[in-house]
Phi, psi and omega in degrees: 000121179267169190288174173238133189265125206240105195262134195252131164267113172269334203094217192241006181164317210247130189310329174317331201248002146321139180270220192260319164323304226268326154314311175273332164294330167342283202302345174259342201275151166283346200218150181234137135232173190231168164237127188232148192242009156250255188178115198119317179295150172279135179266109197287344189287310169304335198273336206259352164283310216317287200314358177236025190260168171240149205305319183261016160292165241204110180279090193252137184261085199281153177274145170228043186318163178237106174265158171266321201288113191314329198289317156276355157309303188310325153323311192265338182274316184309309217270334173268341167317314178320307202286305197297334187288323173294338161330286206275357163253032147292353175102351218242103193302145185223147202249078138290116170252171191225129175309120181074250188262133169287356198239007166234106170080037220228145172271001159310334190274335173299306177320295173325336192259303186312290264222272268261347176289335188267323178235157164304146211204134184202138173225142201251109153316161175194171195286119192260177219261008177285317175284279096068280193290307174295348190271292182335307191264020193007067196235129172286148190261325177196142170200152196071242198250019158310143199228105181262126210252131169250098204239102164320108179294316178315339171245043150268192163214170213257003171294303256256319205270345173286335152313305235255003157274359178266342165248342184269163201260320203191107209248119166264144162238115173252147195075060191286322184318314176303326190240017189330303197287328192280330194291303172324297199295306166328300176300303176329317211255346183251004165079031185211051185291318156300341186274019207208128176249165175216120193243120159240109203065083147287145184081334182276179197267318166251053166281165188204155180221137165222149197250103186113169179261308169342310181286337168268336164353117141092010194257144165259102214247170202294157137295343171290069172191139227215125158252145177235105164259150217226108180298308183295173149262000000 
């Protein structure tokens, strides 16, 4: 009997919003793994998880580098499929965790195309910083034939994400901290400078929520921080 690979959605920071699944495999599984993207580095998905681990469980910390040359990443991702894949087939169930969701942004979606043709595979959802962020901010994000866009900011360019504030009521932009000030300039010039929230560490005890582009002016802000600009009325 080989193991079952189990991908845990932790959520987006504060442990309390673990669901009840995912709190109770913590506590069972033999083996946690994490994705770190330096060697060395502290895992955030371990840190909002830890309170529910047990001493003789068994951590293993996979490099996830963040690279351009496509042929290594693909190394590195094979090579931590590999580490897990000896897991289950030692019999030994393994916990991958992930910050918000394993299936949205999630380095679970690397793993997952190796393994689930070999092993048993079960993903435990979980509250992404999307949800997360809106609870945070009592901000609705679309309701009624309202229509909503979810955009990795790191990979746009600002023709392209200025289309998609033009069709959409309401635009998440996430991993926003890289392109913050072009973004900023994009709302201004487009006349929606009041319309734009910004939740940073969401759910965590030191998250913020600010509001306008005036208020982000000149700020240093978290990597963890997700803006919601909201077009409609």
């Amino acid at each position: 009997m080989t193991g079952t690979l189990f991908g845990l959605g932790v959520g987006p920071g504060d442990p309390e919003l673990l669901t009840l699944k995912a709190a109770r495999i913590l506590k069972t599984v033999p083996v946690i793994a994490v994705p770190i993207s330096k060697v060395g580095s502290d895992s955030y998905a371990l840190a909002i998880a830890q309170e529910f681990l047990q001493p003789e469980q068994t951590v293993l910390k996979l490099h996830f580098p963040m690279l351009k040359d496509v042929a290594a990443k693909r190394a590195h991702r094979q090579a931590a499929a590999q580490t897990i894949a000896a897991e289950l087939q030692a019999g030994r169930d393994v916990a991958f965790l992930t910050e918000g969701d394993p299936l949205l942004y999630s380095t679970f979606i690397y793993v997952l195309q190796y393994l689930r043709a070999a092993f048993p595979v079960e993903v435990v959802p979980g509250i992404s910083s999307i949800m997360a962020a809106s609870a945070q901010a009592q901000l609705p994000l679309v309701n009624g034939s309202q229509r909503l866009a979810v955009l990795p900011t790191a990979f746009e360019n600002m023709a392209d994400l200025r289309r998609v504030l033009e069709q959409f009521e309401t635009v998440v932009l996430l991993k926003v901290y890289r392109q913050l000030e072009a973004v900023l300039n994009l709302l201004d010039d487009m006349g929606l400078s009041e319309q734009v929230t910004l939740v940073e560490r969401t759910s965590h005890a030191e998250g913020r929520v600010l509001s306008g582009v005036n208020a982000l002016r000149n700020q240093s802000i978290h990597y963890l921080s997700l803006m919601i600009v909201q077009t409609g009325d």
